[in-house]
C-alpha positions as CSV (number, residue, x, y, z in Angstrom):
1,X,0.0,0.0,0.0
2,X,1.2,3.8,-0.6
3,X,1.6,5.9,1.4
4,X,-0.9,8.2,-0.1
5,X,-3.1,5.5,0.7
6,X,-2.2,4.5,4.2
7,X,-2.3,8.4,5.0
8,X,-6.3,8.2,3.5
9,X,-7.2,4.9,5.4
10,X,-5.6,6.1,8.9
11,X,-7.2,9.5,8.2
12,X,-10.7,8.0,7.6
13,X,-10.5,5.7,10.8
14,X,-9.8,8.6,13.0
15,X,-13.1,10.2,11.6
16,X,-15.0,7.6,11.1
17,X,-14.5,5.5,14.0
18,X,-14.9,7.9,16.9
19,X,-18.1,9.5,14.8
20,X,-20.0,6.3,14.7
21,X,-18.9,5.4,18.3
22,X,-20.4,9.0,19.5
23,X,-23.2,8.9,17.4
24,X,-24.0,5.2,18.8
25,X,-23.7,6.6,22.6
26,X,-25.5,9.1,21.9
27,X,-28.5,7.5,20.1
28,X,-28.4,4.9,22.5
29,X,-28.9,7.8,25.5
30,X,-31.5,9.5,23.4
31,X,-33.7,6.4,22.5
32,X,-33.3,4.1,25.6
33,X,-32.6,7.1,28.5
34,X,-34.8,9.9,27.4
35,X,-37.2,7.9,25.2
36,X,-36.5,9.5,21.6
37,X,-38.6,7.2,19.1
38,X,-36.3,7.7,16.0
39,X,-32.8,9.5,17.1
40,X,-30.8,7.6,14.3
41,X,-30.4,11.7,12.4
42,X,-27.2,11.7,14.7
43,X,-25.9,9.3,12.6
44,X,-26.0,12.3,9.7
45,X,-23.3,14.2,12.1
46,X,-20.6,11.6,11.6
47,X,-21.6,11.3,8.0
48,X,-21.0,15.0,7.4
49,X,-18.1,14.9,9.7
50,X,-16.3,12.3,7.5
51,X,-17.5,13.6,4.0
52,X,-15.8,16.9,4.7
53,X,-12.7,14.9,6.0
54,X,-12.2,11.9,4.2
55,X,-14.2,12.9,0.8
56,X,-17.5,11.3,-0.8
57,X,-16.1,7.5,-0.6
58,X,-15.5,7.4,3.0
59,X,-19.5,9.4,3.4
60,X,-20.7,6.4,1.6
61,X,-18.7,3.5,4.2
62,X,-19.6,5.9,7.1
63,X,-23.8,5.7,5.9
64,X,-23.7,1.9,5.6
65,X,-21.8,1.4,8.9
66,X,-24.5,3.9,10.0
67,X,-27.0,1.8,9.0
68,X,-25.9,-1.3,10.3
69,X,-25.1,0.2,13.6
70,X,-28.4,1.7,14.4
71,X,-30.3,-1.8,12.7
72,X,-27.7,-4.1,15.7
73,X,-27.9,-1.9,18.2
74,X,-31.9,-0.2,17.9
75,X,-34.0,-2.6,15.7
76,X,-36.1,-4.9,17.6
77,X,-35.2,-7.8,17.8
78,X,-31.8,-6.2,19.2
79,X,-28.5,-7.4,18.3
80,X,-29.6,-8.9,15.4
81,X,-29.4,-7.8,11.7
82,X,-32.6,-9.1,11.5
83,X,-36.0,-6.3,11.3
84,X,-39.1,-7.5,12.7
85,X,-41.4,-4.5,11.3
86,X,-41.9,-2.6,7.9
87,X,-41.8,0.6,9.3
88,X,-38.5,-0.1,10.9
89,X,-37.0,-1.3,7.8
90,X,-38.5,2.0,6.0
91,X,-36.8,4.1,8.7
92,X,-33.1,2.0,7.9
93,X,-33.5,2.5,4.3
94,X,-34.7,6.1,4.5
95,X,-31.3,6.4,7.0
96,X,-28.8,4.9,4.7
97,X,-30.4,7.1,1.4
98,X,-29.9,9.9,3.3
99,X,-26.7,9.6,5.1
100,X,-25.3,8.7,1.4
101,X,-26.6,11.7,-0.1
102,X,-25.6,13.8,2.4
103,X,-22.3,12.4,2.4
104,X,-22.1,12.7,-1.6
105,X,-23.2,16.5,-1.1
106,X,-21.3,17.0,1.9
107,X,-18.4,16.3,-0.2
108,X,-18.5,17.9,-2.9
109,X,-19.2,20.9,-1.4
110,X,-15.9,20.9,0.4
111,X,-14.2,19.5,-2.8
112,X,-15.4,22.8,-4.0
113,X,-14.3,24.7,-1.6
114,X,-11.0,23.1,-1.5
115,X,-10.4,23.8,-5.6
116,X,-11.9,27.6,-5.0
117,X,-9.0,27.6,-2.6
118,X,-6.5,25.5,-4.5
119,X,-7.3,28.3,-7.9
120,X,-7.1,31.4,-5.3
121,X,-3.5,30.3,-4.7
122,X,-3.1,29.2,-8.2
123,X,-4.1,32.9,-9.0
124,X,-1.7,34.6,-6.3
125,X,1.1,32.8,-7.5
126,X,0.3,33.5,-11.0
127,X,0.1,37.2,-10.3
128,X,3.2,37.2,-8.1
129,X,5.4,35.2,-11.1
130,X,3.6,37.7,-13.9
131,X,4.3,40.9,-11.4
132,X,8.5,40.0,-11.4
133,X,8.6,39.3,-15.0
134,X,6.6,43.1,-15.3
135,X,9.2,44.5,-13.6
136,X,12.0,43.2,-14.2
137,X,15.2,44.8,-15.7
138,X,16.0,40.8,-17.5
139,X,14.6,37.7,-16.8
140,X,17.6,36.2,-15.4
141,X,17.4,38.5,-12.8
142,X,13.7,37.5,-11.5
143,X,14.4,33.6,-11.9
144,X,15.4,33.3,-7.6
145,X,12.3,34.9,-6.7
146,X,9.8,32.8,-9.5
147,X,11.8,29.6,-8.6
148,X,10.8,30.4,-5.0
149,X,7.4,31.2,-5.5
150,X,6.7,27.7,-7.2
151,X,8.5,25.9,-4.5
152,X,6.1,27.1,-1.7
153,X,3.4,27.1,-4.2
154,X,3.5,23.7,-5.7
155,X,4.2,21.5,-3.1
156,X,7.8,21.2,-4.0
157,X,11.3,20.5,-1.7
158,X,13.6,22.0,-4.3
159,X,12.8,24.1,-8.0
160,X,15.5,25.1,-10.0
161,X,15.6,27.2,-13.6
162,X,17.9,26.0,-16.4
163,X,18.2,27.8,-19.8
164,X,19.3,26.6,-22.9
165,X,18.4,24.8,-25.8
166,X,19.8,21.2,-25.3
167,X,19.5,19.1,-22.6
168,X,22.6,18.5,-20.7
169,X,23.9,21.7,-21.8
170,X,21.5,23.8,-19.8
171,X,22.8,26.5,-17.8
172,X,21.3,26.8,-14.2
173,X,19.7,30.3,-13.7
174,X,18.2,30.3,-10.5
175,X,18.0,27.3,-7.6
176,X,16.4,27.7,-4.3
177,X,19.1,25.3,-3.0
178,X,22.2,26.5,-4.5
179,X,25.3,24.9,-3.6
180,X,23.9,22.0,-2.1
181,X,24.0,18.6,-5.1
182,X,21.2,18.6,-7.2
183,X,19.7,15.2,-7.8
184,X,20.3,13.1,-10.8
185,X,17.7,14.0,-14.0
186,X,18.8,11.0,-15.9
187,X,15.4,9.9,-15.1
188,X,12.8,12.4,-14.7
189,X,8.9,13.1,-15.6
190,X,8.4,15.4,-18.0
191,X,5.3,17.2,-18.9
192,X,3.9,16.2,-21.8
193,X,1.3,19.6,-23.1
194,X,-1.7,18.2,-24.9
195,X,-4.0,19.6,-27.7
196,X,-7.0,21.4,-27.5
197,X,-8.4,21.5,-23.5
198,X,-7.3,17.9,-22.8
199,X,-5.0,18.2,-19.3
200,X,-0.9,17.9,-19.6
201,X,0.5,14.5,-18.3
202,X,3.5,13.3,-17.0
203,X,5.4,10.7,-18.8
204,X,8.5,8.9,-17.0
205,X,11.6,9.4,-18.9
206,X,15.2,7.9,-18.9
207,X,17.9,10.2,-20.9
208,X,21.1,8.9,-20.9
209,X,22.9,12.6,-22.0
210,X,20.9,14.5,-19.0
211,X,22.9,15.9,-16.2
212,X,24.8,12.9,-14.2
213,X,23.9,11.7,-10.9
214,X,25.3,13.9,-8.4
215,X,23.7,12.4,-5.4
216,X,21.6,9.1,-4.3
217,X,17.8,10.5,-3.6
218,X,14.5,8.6,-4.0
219,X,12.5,12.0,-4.9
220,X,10.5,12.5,-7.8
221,X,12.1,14.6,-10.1
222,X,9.9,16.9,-12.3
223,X,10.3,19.0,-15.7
224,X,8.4,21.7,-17.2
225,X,9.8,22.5,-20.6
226,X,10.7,26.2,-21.3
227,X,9.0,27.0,-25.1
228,X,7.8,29.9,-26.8
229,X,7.3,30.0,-30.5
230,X,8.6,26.9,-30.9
231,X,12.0,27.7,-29.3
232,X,13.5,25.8,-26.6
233,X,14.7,28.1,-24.2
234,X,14.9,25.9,-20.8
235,X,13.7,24.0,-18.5
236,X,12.2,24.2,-15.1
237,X,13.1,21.5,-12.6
238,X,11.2,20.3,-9.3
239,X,12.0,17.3,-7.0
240,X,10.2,15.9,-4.2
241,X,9.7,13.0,-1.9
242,X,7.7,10.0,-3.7
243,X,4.2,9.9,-3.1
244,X,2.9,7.5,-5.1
245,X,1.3,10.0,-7.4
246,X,2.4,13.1,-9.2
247,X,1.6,17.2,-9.1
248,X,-1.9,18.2,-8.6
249,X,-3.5,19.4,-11.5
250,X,-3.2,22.9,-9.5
251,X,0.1,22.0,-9.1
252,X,0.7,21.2,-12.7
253,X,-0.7,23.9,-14.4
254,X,0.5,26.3,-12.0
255,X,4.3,25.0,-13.9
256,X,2.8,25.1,-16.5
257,X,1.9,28.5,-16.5
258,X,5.0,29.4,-14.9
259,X,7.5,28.2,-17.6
260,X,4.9,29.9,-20.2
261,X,5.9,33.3,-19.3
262,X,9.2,32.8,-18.6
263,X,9.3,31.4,-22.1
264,X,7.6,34.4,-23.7
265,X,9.9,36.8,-21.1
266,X,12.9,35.4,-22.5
267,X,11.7,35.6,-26.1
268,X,10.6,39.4,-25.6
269,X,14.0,39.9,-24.3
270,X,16.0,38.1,-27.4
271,X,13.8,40.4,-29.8
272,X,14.2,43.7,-27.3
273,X,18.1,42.7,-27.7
274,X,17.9,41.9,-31.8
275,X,15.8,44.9,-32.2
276,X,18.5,47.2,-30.1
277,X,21.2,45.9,-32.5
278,X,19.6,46.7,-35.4
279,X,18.9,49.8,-34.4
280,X,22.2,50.6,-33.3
281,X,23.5,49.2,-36.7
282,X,20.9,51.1,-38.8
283,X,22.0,54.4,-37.2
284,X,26.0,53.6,-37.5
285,X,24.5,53.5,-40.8
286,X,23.0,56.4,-40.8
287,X,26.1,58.0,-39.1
288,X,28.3,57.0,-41.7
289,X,26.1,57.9,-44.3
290,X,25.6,61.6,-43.1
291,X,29.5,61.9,-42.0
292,X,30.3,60.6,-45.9
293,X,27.9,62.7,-47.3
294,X,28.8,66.1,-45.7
295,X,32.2,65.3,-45.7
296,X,32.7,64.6,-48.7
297,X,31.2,68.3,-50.0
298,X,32.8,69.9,-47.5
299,X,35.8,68.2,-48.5
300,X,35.5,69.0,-52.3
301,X,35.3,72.4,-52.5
302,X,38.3,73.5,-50.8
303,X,40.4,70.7,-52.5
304,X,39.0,72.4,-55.6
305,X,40.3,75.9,-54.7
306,X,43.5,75.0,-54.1
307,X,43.8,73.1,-57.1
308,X,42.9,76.0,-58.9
309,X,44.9,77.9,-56.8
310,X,47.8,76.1,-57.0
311,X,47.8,75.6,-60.8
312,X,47.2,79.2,-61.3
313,X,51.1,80.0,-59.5
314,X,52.9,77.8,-61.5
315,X,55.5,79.6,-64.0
316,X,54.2,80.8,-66.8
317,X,51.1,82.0,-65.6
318,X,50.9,84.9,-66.0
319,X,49.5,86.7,-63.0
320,X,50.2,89.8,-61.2
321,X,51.8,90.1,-58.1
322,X,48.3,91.3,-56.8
323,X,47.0,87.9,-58.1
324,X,49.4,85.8,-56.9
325,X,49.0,86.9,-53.6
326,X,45.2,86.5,-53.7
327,X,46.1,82.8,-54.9
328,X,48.2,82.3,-51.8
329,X,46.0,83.8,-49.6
330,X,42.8,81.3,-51.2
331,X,45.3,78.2,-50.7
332,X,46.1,79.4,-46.6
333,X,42.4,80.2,-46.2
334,X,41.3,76.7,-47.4
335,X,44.0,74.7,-45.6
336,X,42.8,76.6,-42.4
337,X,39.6,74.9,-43.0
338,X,40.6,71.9,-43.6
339,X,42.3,71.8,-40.4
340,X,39.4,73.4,-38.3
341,X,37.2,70.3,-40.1
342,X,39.6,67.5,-39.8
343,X,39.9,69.1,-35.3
344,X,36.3,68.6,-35.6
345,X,35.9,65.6,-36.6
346,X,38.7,64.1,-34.2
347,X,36.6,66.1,-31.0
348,X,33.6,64.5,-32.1
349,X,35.1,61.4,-32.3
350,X,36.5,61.8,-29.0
351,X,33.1,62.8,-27.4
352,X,31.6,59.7,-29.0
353,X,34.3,57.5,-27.1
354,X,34.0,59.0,-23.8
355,X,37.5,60.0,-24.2
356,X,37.4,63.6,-23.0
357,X,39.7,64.7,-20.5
358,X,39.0,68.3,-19.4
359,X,42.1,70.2,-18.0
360,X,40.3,72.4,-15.9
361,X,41.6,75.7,-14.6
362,X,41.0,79.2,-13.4
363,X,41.2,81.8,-15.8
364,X,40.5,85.8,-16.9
365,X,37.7,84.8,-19.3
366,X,38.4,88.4,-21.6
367,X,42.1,86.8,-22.0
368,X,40.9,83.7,-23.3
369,X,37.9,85.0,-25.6
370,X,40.4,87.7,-26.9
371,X,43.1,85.7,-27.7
372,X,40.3,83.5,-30.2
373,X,38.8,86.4,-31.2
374,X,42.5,87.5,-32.6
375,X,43.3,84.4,-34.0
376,X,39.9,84.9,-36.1
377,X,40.5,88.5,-37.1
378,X,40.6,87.9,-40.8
379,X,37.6,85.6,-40.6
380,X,36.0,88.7,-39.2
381,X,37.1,91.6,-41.2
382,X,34.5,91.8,-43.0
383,X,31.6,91.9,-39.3
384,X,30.9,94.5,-37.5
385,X,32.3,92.3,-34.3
386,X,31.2,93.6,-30.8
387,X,33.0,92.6,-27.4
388,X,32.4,93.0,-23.9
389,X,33.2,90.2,-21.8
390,X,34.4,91.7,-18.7
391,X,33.0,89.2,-16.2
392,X,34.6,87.0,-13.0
393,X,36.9,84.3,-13.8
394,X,36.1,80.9,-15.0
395,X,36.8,77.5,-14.0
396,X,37.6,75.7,-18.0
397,X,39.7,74.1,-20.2
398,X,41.8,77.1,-22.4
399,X,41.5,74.6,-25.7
400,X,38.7,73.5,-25.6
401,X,37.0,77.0,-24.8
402,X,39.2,78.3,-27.7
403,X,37.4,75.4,-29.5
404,X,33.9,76.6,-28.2
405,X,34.7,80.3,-29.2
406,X,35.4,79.6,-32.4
407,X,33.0,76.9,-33.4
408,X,30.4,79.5,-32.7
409,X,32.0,82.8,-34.2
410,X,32.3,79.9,-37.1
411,X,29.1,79.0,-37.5
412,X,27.7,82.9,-37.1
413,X,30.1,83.9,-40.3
414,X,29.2,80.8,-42.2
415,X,25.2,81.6,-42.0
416,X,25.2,85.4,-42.2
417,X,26.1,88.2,-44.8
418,X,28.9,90.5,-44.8
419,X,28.8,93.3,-42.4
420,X,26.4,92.0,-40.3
421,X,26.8,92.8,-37.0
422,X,28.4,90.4,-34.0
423,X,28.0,90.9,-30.7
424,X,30.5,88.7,-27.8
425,X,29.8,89.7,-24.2
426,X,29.3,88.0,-20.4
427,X,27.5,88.1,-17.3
428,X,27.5,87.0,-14.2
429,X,24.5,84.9,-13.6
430,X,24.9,84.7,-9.8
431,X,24.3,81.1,-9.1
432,X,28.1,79.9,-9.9
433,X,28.1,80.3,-13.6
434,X,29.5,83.4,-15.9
435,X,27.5,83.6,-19.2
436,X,29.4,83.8,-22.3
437,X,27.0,84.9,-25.3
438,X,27.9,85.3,-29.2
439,X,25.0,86.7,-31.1
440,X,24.0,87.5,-34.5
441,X,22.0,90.0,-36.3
442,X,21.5,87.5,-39.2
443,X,18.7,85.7,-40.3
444,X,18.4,83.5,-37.1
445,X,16.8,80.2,-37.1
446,X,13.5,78.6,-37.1
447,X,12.0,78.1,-33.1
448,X,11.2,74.6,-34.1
449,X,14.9,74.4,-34.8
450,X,16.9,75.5,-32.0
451,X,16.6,72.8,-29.8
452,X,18.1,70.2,-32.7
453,X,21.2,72.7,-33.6
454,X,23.7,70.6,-30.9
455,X,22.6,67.2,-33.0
456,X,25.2,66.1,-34.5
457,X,25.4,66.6,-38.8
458,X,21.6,68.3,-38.4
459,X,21.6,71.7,-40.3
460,X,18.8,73.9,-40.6
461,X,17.1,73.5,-44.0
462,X,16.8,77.0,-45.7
463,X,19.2,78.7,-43.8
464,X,20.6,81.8,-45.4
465,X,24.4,80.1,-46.0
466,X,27.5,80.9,-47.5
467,X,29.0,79.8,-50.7
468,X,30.6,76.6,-48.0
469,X,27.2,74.7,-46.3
470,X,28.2,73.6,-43.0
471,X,28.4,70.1,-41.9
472,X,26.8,70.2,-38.8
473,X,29.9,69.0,-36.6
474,X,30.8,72.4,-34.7
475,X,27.8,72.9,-32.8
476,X,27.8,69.2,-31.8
477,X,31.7,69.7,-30.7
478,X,30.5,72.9,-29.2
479,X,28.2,70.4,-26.7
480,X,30.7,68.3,-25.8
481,X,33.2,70.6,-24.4
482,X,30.5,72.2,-22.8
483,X,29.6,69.2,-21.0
484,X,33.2,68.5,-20.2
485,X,33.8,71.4,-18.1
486,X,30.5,70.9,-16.3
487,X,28.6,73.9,-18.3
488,X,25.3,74.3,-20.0
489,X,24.8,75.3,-23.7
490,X,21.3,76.9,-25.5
491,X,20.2,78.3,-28.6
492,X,17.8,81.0,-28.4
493,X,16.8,84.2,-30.6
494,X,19.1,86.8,-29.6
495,X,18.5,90.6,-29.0
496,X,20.1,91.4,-32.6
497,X,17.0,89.4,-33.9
498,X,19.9,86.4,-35.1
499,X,20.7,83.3,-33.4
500,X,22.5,83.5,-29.9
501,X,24.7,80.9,-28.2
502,X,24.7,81.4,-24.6
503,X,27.2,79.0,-22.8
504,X,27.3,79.3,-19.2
505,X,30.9,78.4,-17.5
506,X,31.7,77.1,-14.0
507,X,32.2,80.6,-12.0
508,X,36.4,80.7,-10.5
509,X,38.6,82.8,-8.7
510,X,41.8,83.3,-10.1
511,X,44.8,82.5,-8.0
512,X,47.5,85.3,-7.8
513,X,50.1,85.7,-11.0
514,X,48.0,83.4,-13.0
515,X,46.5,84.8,-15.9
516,X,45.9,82.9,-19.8
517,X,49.1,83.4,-20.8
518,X,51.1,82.5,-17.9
519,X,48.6,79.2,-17.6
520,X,49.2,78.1,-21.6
């Protein structure tokens, strides 16, 4: 015998017995003491008593011991089976018909009470595995807690999560007994899902190329099979003590369920991941295309220039002095450009990478801005260029706000006319940062506009622009460095009714004898 079903019989004759005896006693007081003509309704009392324990089988037992009882013990002639009158025999049938449908009710109803509980449980645990796969950053990461929860919910000693596609190969993920031996799974029961609404069964397997016995155990060992779209992406494992039957249906499609989601979890997250890398692929392509394509105009027209240039001073000419030195001057101008690109595009490199190292240090701000503005006198000859930037010292990087300086002054040249009007000044802003502005009274930009003009290669279509587009690198550099030295960076319509940069620097007091020069 089983011991499921020694554990049934020893439960039923701790009900049943001491129900009939009390019932007996207590019939036998009623009817022979106090003169009850039919008591034998107690004997309904141990029926229910036993239906609710033992289940429907046990009710039935219960009314025909009942029965036989109250006919030995209360049916003249006494101690007998034997019934001397019709109605007395009426009264035992009427007694057994109604202890066994009592029982059979009694029964079910706590059946049904015991599945309403068994599918509120069901449900918890449901929502508690659905809840961590919700939340969860990966599904790795939420395999300990759902392991857990079908341990304590499925009647199980030990649950453990393995991933991968071929048995044997599996990787465990999660195991609410980790580092103690896991029990062999060269023979297991796996669940076998059925079509349509017929229920999953367990079939008994042996696999020779499972995992190898690691210790000796005489539990069950269970599998739930991780799938989704016909991917293999697991397993779930379970072992407990032999009971001579397997999971509850509860219990089974409460695994069921379980290694469902995880299943569609894990696939969400392989096509999140795949999407992500083409994504990230389809914008390096993108990247590439847009650095090719505005590159290579930018890179064509002053290549062009000096090729003309260059041809034009070989001997033989026949240019003026006048001309020659225009030709010169075309070949340094476009070489200068070249070089401010080719910075660019290593500084935007660099901010890609991370690379940045910002050598941050106090300065006279009108030193630095003045010494840029200088270098970019010829650019400007032909602007009426504005300066005031007396303001407090800064806390910066000299190159790279030499870079920021002239990105900007860059970009206002490129996208305005000659002799329109500049304007570079600061301002103390009073909550630790000096503002340095460079405006323009050109054309400006659209509103929709300025908040894309620090993305990298955008330009703004239908901008007024020089006889040289611009790439749309400098603004982007122009961010970077910003961000470098712990700044902020905008775009707004400035007072000159033209685009204004406003890039507000880390405020700094400047230590004795230390000024731009002295620091470079």
């Amino acid at each position: 015998m089983h011991g499921i079903e020694r554990a049934t019989v020893l439960r039923f004759l701790a009900v049943a017995a001491p129900a009939l005896i009390a019932a007996t006693l207590a019939i036998g007081i009623l009817k022979d003491g106090l003169g009850v003509a039919n008591p034998s309704a107690l004997y309904l009392l141990a029926v229910v008593a036993t239906a609710v324990i033992s289940g429907p089988w046990a009710a039935i037992l219960v009314s025909f011991g009942a029965f036989l009882l109250y006919n030995f013990f209360f049916v003249e002639p006494r101690y007998t089976f034997t019934v001397g009158a019709l109605d007395e025999l009426l009264n035992l049938v009427l007694l057994l018909f109604a202890g066994i449908v009592v029982g059979v009710l009694a029964a079910r109803q706590r059946a049904r009470a015991d599945d309403a509980i068994a599918r509120e449980n069901e449900a918890r645990a449901l929502f508690q595995v659905s809840r961590a796969l919700a939340t969860r950053a990966t599904t790795p990461d939420v395999l300990p807690a759902i392991a857990t929860i079908l341990r304590d919910e499925a009647g199980m000693d030990r649950v453990w999560v393995s991933l991968g596609s071929e048995l044997g190969r599996e990787r465990v993920a999660a195991d609410t007994a980790a580092g103690e031996p896991r029990p062999s799974t060269n023979r297991h029961q796996v669940l076998q899902r059925m079509p349509g609404d017929t229920p999953a069964r367990w079939d008994r397997v042996h696999d020779p190329g499972a995992e190898r016995p690691r210790r000796e155990t005489q539990a069950d060992v269970y599998r739930v099979r991780i799938d989704a779209a016909d991917e293999r992406y697991g397993s779930i494992w379970a072992e407990r003590p032999r009971r001579g039957k397997g999971p509850s249906r509860t219990e089974t499609r409460l695994m069921a369920a379980a290694a469902d989601q995880i299943g569609q979890a894990l696939r969400q997250d392989r096509l999140a991941a795949e999407a992500q890398a083409a994504e990230i692929a389809r914008a390096s392509d993108a990247l590439k295309s847009a650095l090719l394509q505005s590159v290579s105009h930018d890179l064509r027209t002053p290549l062009a220039t000096i090729r003309a240039a260059a041809g034009s001073l070989r001997p033989g000419g026949g240019l003026s002095e006048a001309e020659q030195q225009e030709s010169a001057d075309a070949i340094d101008r476009e070489v200068e450009y070249l070089d401010r690109l080719v910075t660019n595009l290593l500084d935007l490199s660099r901010i890609e990478a991370g690379a940045l190292r910002a050598e941050i240090d106090t300065f006279e701000l009108d030193d630095l801005v003045g010494q840029t503005l200088e270098r970019l006198g010829r650019r400007l000859a032909d602007r009426q260029v504005e300066v005031d930037v007396e303001a407090p010292p800064v806390r910066v990087d000299p190159v790279f706000l030499s870079a920021i300086v002239t990105n900007v002054v860059e970009n206002a040249i490129k996208y305005t006319a000659p002799g329109t009007h500049i304007r570079v000044h600061a301002s103390d802003l009073g909550d630790g940062f000096v503002r340095l502005t460079i405006e323009d009274a050109g054309p400006g930009v659209p509103d929709d506009a300025l908040g894309r003009l620090f993305e990298k290669f955008y330009r703004v279509p239908g901008a007024l622009k020089s006889s040289r587009s611009g790439t749309g690198i400098g603004l982007a550099v122009v961010d970077g460095f910003v961000a470098a030295m712990g700044g902020r960076v905008a775009a707004r319509r400035g007072e000159l009714g033209g685009l204004a940069i406003d890039v507000d620097l880390p405020h700094g007091a400047v230590p004795e004898g230390v000024t731009a020069e002295s620091a470079r």
